[in-house]
TIMI-841490 format. One record per residue (C-alpha): x, y, z; residue number from 1. Coordinates in steps of 0.5 Angstrom, whole numbers. Each point is the difference from the previous one (the first is absolute). Example, Ala and Ser with C-alpha at 12.3 -4.5 7.8 and 13.67 -1.06 7.14 Angstrom:
+-------+-------+-------+-----+
!    xx !    yy !    zz !   i !
+-------+-------+-------+-----+
!    25 !    -9 !    16 !   1 !
!     2 !     7 !    -2 !   2 !
+-------+-------+-------+-----+
REM end
This chain:
+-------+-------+-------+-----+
!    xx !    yy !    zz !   i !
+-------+-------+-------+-----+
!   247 !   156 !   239 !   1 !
!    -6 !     6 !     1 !   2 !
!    -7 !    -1 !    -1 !   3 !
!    -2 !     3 !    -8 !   4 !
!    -6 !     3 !     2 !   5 !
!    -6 !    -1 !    -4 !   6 !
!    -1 !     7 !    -5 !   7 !
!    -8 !    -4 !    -1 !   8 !
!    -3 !     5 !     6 !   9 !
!     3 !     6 !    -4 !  10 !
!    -1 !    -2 !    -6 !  11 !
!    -8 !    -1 !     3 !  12 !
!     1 !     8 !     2 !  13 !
!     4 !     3 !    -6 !  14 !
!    -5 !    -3 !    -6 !  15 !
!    -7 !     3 !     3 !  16 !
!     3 !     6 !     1 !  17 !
!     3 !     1 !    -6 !  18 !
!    -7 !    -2 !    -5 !  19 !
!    -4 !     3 !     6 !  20 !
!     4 !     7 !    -2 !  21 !
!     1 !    -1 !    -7 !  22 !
!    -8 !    -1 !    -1 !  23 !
!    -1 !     6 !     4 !  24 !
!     6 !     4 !    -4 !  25 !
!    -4 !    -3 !    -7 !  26 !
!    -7 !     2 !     2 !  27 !
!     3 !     7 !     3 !  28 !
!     2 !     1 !    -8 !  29 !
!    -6 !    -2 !    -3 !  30 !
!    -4 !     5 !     3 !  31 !
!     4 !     5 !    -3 !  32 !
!     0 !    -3 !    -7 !  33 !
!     6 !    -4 !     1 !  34 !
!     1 !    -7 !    -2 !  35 !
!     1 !    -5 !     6 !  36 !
!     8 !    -1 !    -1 !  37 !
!     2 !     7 !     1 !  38 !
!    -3 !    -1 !     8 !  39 !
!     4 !    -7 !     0 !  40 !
!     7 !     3 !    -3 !  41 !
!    -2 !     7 !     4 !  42 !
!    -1 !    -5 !     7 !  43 !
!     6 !    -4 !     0 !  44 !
!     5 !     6 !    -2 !  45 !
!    -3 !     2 !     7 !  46 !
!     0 !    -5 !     3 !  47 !
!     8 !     0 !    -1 !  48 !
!     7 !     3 !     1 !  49 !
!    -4 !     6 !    -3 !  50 !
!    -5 !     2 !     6 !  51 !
!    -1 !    -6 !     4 !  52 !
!     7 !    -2 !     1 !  53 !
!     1 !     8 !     0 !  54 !
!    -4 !     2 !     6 !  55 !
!    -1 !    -6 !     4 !  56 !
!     5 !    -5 !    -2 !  57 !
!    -2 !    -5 !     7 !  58 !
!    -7 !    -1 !    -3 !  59 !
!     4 !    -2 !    -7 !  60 !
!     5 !    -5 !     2 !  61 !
!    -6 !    -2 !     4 !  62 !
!    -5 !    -1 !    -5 !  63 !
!     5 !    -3 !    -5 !  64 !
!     6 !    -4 !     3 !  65 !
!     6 !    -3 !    -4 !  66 !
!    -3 !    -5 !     2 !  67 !
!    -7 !     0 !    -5 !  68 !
!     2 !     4 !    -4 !  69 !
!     3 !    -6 !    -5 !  70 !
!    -7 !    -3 !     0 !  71 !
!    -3 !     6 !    -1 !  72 !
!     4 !     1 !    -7 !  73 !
!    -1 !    -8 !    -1 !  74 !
!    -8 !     1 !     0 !  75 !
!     0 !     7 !    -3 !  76 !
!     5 !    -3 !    -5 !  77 !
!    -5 !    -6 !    -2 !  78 !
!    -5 !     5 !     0 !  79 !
!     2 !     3 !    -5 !  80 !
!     2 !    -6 !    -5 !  81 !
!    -7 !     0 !     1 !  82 !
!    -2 !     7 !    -2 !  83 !
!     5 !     0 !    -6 !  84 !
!    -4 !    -7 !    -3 !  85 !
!    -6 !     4 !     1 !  86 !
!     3 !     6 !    -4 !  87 !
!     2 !    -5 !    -6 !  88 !
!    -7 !    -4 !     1 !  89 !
!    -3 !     7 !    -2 !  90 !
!     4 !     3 !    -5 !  91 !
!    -4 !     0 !    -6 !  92 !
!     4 !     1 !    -6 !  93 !
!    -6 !    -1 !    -5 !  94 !
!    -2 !     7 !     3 !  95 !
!     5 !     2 !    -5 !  96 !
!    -6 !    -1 !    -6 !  97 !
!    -1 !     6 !    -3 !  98 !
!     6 !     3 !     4 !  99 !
!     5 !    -3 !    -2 ! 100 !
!     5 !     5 !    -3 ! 101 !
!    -2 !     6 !     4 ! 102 !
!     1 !    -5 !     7 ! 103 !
!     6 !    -2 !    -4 ! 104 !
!     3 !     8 !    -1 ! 105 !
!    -2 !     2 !     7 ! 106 !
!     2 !    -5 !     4 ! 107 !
!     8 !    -1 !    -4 ! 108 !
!     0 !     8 !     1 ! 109 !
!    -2 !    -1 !     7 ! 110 !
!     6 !    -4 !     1 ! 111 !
!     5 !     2 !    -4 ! 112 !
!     0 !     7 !     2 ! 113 !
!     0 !    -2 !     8 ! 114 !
!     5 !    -4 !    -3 ! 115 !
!     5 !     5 !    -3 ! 116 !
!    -2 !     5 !     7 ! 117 !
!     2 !    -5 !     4 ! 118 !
!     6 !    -2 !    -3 ! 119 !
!     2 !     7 !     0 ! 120 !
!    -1 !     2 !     8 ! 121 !
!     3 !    -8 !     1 ! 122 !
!     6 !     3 !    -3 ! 123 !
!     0 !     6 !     5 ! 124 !
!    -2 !    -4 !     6 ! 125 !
!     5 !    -6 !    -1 ! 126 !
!     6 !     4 !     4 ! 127 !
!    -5 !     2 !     6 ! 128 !
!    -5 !    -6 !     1 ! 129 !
!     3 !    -6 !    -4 ! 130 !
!     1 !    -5 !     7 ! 131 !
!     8 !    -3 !    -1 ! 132 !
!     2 !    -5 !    -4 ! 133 !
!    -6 !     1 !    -5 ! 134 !
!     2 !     1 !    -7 ! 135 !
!    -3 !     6 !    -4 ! 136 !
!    -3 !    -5 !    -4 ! 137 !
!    -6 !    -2 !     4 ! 138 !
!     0 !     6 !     4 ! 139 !
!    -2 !     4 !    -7 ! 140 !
!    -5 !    -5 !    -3 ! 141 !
!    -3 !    -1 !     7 ! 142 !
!    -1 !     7 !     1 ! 143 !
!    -3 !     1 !    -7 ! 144 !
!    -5 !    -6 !     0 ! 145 !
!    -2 !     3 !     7 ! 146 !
!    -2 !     6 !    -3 ! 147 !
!    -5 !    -4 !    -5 ! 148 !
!    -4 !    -4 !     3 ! 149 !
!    -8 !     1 !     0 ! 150 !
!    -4 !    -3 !     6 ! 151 !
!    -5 !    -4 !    -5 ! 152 !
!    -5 !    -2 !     4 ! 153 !
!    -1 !     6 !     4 ! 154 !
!    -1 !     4 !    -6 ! 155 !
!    -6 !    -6 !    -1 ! 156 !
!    -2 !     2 !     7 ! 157 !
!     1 !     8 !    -1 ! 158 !
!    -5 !    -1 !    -6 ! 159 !
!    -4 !    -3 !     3 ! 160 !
!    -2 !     4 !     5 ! 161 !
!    -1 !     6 !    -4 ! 162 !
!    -4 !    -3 !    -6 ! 163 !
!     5 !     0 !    -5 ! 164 !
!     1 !    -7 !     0 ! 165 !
!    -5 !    -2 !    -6 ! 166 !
!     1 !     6 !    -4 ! 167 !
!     6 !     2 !    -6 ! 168 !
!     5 !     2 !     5 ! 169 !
!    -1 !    -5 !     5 ! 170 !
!     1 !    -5 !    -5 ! 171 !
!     6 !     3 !    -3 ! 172 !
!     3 !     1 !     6 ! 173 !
!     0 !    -6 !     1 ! 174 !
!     2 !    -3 !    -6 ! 175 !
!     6 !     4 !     1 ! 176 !
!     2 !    -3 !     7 ! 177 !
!    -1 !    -6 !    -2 ! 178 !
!     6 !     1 !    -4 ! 179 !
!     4 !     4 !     4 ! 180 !
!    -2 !    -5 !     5 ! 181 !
!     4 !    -6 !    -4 ! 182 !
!     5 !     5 !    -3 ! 183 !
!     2 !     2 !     7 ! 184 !
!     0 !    -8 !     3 ! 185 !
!     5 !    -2 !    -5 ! 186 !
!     5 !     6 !     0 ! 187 !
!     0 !    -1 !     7 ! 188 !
!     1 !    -7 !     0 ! 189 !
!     6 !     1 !    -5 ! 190 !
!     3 !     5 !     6 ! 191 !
!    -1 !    -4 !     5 ! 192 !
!     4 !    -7 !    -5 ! 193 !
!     5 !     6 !    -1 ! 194 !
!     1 !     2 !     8 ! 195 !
!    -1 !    -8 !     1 ! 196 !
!     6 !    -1 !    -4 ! 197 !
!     8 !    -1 !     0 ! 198 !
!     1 !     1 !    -6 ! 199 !
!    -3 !     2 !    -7 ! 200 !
!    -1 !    -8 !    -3 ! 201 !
!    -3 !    -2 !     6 ! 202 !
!    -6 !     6 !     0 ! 203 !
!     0 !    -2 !    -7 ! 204 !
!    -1 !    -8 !     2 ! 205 !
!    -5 !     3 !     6 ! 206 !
!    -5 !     4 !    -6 ! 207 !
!     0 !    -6 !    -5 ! 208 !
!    -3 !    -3 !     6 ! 209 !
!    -5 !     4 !     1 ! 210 !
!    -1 !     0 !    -6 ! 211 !
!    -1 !    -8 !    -1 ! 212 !
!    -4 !     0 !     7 ! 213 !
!    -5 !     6 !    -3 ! 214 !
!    -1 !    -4 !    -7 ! 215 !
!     0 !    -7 !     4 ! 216 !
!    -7 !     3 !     4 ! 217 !
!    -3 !     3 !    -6 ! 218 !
!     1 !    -6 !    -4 ! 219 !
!     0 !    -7 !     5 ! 220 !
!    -4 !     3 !     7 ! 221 !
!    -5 !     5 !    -3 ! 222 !
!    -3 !    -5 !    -5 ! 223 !
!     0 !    -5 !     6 ! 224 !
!    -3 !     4 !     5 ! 225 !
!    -5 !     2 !    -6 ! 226 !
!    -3 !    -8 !     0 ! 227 !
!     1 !     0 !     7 ! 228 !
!    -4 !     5 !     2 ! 229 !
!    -6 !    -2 !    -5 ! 230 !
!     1 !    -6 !     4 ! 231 !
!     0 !     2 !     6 ! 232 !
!    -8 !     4 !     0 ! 233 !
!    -3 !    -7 !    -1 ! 234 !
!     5 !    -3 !     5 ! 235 !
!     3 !     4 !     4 ! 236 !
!    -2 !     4 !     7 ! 237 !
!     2 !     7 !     0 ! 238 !
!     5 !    -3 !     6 ! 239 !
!     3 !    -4 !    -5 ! 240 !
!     1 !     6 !    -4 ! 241 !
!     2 !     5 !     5 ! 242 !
!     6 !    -5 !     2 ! 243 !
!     3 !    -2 !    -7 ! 244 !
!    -1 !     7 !    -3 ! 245 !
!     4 !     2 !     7 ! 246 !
!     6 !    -5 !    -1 ! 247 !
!     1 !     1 !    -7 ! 248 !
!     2 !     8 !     2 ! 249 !
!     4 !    -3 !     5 ! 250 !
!     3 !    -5 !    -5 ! 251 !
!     1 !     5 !    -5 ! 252 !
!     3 !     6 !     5 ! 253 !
!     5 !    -5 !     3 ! 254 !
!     3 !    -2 !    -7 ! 255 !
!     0 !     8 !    -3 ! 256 !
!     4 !     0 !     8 ! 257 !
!     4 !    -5 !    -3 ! 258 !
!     1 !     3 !    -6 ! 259 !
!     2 !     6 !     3 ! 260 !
!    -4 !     5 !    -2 ! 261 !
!    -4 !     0 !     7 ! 262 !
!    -6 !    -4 !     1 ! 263 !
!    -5 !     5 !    -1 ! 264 !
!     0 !     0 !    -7 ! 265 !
!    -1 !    -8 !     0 ! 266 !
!    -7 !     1 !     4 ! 267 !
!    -1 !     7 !    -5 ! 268 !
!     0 !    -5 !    -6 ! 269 !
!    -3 !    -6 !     3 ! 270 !
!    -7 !     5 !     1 ! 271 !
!     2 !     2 !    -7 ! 272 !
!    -1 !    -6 !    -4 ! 273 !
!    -6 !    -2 !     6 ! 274 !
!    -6 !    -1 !    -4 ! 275 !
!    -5 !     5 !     0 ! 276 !
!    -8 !     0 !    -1 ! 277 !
!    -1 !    -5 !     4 ! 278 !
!    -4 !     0 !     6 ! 279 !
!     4 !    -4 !     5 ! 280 !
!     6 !     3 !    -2 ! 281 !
!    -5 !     7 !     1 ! 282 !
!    -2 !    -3 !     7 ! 283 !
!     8 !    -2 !     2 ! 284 !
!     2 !     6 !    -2 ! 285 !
!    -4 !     5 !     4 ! 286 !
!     1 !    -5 !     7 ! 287 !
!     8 !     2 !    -1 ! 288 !
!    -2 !     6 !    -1 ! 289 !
!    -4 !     1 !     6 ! 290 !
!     6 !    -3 !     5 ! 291 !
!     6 !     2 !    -4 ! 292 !
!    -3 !     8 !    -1 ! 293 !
!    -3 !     1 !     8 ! 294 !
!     5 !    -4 !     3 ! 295 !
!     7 !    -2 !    -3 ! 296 !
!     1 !     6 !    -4 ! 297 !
!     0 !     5 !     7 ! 298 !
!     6 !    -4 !     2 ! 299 !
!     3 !     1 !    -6 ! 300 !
!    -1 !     8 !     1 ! 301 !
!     2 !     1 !     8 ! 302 !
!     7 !    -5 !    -3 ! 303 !
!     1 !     6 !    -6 ! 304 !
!    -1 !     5 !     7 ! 305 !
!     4 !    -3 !     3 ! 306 !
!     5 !     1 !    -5 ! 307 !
!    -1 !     7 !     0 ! 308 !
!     3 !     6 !     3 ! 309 !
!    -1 !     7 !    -2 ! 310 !
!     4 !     2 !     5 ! 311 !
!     6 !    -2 !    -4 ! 312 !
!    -1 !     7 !    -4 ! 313 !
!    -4 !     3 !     6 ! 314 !
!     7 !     4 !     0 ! 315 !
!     2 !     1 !    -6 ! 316 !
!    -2 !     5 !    -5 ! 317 !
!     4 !    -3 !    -5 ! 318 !
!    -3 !    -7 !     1 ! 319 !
!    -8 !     4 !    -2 ! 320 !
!     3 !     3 !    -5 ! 321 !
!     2 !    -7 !    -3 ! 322 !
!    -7 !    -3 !     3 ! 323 !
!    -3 !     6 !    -5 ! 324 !
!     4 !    -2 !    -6 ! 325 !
!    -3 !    -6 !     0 ! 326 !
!    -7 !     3 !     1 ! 327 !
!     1 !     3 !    -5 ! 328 !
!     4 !    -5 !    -4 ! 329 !
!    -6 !    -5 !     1 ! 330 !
!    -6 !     5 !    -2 ! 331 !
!     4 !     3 !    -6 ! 332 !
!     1 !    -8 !    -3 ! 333 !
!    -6 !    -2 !     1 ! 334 !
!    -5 !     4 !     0 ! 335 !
!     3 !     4 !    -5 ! 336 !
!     2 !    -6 !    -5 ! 337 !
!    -7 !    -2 !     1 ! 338 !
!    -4 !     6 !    -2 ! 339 !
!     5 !     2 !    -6 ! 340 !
!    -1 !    -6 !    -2 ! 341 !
!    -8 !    -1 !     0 ! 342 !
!    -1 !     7 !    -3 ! 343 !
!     5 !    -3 !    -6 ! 344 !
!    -4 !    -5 !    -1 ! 345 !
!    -6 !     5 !    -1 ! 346 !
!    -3 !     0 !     7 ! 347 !
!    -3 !     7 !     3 ! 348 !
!     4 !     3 !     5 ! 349 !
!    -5 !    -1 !     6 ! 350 !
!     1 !    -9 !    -2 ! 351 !
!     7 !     1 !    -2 ! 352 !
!     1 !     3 !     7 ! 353 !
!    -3 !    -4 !     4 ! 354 !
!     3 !    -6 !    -3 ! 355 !
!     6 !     3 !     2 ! 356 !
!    -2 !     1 !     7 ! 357 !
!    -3 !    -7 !     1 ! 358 !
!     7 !    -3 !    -3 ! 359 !
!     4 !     5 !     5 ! 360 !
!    -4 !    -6 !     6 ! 361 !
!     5 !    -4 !     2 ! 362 !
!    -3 !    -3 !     7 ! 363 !
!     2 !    -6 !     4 ! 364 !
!     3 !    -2 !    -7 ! 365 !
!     6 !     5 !     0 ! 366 !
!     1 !    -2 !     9 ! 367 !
!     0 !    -7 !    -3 ! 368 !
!     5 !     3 !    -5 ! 369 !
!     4 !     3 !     5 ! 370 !
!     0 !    -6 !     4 ! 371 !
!     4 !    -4 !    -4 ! 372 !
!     5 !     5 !    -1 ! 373 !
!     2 !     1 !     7 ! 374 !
!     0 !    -8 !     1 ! 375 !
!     5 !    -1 !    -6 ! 376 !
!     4 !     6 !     3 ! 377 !
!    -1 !     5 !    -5 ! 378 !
!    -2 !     6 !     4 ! 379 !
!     0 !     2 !     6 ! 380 !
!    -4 !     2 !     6 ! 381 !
!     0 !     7 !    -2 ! 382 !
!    -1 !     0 !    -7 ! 383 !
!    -6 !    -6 !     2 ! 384 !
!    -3 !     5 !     4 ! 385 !
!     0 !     6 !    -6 ! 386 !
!    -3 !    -6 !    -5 ! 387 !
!    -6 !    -2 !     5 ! 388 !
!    -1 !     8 !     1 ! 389 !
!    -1 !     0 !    -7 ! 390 !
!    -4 !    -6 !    -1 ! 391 !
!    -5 !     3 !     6 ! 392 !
!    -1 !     7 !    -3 ! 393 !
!    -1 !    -2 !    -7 ! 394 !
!    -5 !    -5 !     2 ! 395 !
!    -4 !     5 !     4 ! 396 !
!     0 !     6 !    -5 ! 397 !
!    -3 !    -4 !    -6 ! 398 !
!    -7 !     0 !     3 ! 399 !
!     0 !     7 !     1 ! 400 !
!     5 !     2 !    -6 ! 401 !
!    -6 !    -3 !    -5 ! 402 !
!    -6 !     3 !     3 ! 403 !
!     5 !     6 !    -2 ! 404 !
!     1 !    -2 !    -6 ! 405 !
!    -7 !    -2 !    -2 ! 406 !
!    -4 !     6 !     2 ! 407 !
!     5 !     5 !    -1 ! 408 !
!     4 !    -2 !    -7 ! 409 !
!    -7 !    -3 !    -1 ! 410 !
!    -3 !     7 !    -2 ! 411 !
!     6 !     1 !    -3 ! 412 !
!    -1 !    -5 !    -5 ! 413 !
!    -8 !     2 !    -1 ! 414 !
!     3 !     7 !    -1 ! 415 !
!     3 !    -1 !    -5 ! 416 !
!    -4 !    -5 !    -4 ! 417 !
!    -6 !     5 !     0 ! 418 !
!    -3 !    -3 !    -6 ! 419 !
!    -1 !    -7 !     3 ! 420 !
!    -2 !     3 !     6 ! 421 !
!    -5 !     3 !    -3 ! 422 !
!    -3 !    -6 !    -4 ! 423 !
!     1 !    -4 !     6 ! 424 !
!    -5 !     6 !     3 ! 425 !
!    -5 !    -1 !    -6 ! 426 !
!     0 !    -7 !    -1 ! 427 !
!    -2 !    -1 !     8 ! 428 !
!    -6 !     5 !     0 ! 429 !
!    -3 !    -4 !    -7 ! 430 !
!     0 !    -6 !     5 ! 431 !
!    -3 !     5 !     6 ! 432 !
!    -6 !     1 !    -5 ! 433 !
!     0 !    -7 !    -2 ! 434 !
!    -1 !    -2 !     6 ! 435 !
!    -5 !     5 !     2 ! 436 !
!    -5 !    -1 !    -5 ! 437 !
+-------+-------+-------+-----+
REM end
């Protein structure tokens, strides 16, 4: 019987190099204004089939052999069940006060129009990039929901960088992506039963029990958590902390796993009903965050990279032809959506298209997306590689489509309202008197 070798050297080699790379990748892009994820998915692209694979596949199959490439999945997999309990911990539903039904108009537009898109270029796509054996069904609703995912806490990261986190905008933008962002989960977890599914009663059976596991951690663990945390600042170590809170996601994803509706919506709805305002959990949180993000999240990249392989269209002007239908598909129903819906709810053109630039971000949120649809069948490599394309440049051109839109339609907005220009003018030159005098 032959010796298994130990994949531990391999995997000693592969980790470094992939958070060593990834880092460097994300440093690159912030030099430029970019936020750090578009370097991370940019790198583990390259350092796959696309361009490493390509001109040196010796040093690929050396630097990620069969053998590590499971645990890398697993670790990057563990990463992000981690990452997504931090977005749930930091989705703050009281930023609708105020907001609530501009959030609420903006943020349905933006999916229901990317919904009705999708659904449409899903139809066209079915016969060419359907894999076999998979119904038009999930085919077509996986399609639309990928189309009308907003990357929350990107948008938070891109506000913040450019001093529009505390503002009007800033503040809407996020109200809207925290509900698009729960919309979009739930809609994904409906597909996900669906695909899942035999049959119409057990999708059905699968929901209900979503539903029952949702309103069993609003109503029974969320109190709980809430007299346990309270204890647990007079009580507890913060290490203490840090393993129950870790535990917990990983209770609450195996049993969405369970369920059937993927894991990772049970680590999101465990930081959901996580308490906030605590200092303990503050403190937790941000030792996950300073693991999970520099460390554990690479592996997931360079485990999406590796997936994606450009030269799949590389030789065929009718598969960049669809790689631009979907470009265009995805820019149209969310930032479009977004911005007429804003502009219908009273906000002037220069907030109403950067609301609608922020909404079109889909980050590591959509990779995550599409991850779940290539593992469940749904779609196949090809197409992955056109939706990860997608997700790459809709992130990279927010930043820069915002600073467009703020200076340029910013003036135009001035423009037109000169009256208030002018009264904005007067009222600053009466405090440059006051202060002088």
């Amino acid at each position: 019987m032959a010796a298994v070798s130990d994949p531990l050297p391999d995997l000693l080699i592969a980790v470094p190099a992939v958070i060593l790379a990834c880092k460097a990748g994300a440093q690159l892009v912030r030099r430029i204004g970019q936020p750090p994820v578009v370097g991370e998915i940019a790198v583990g692209i390259l350092l796959g089939p696309s361009l490493l694979g390509w001109l040196w596949p010796d040093a690929q199959t050396a630097l990620f052999p069969q053998s590590v490439l499971p645990y890398i999945g697993a670790l990057g997999n563990l990463g992000l069940l981690a990452f997504m309990f931090l977005v749930g911990l930091e989705l703050d539903l009281g930023s609708l006060r105020g907001h609530s039904r501009t959030a609420l108009a903006v943020s349905q537009a933006s999916i229901a129009l990317p919904l009705a898109l999708g659904t449409l270029l899903a139809f066209g796509m079915y016969t060419t990039f359907a894999p076999d054996g998979v119904d038009k069904l999930p085919f077509v609703l996986f399609i639309a929901v990928s189309m009308s995912i907003t990357a929350f806490p990107v948008l938070a990261r891109i506000l913040t960088d450019r001093g529009l986190y505390r503002t009007k905008v800033g503040a809407l933008a996020m109200a809207c992506a925290a509900v698009d962002d729960v919309t979009a989960w739930c809609l994904l977890a409906a597909v996900v039963a669906v695909t899942k599914s035999n049959s119409p009663t057990e999708a059905v059976t699968t929901a209900l029990y979503a539903v029952a596991f949702t309103l069993f951690m609003y109503y029974a663990v969320r109190p709980l958590l809430a007299r346990w945390v309270r204890r647990a600042e007079r009580a507890y170590t913060e290490s203490v902390v840090l393993v129950v809170l870790f535990s917990g996601l990983c209770l609450s994803a195996l049993a969405t796993d369970k369920i059937g509706v993927h894991a990772l919506f049970g680590a999101f709805l465990f930081g959901v009903v996580t308490p906030r305002g605590s200092r303990i959990v503050e403190v937790t949180a941000a030792r996950v965050r300073a693991f999970t993000v520099p460390v554990l999240l690479p592996l997931f990249f360079v485990t999406t990279g590796l997936k994606t392989d450009i030269s799949l269209l590389a030789g065929d002007p009718v598969q960049w032809l669809w790689a631009g239908a979907v470009l265009t598909v995805a820019v149209l129903g969310k930032w479009g959506g977004g911005s007429v819906a804003a502009r219908a709810s009273g906000q002037s053109w220069t907030d109403a298209m950067s609301i609608g630039a922020l909404m079109n971000c889909r980050g590591l949120t959509e990779l995550v997306v599409l991850n779940i649809g290539l593992g469940l069948g749904v779609i196949g490599p090809d197409l992955f590689t056109m939706l990860v394309l997608m997700a790459l440049i809709t992130t990279a051109a927010t930043g820069p489509a915002l600073s467009v839109i703020r200076r340029r339609v910013g003036d135009l907005d001035a423009a037109d309202q000169p009256e208030a220009a002018d009264e904005e003018m007067a009222e600053k030159t009466t405090l440059q008197s006051a202060g002088t005098r």
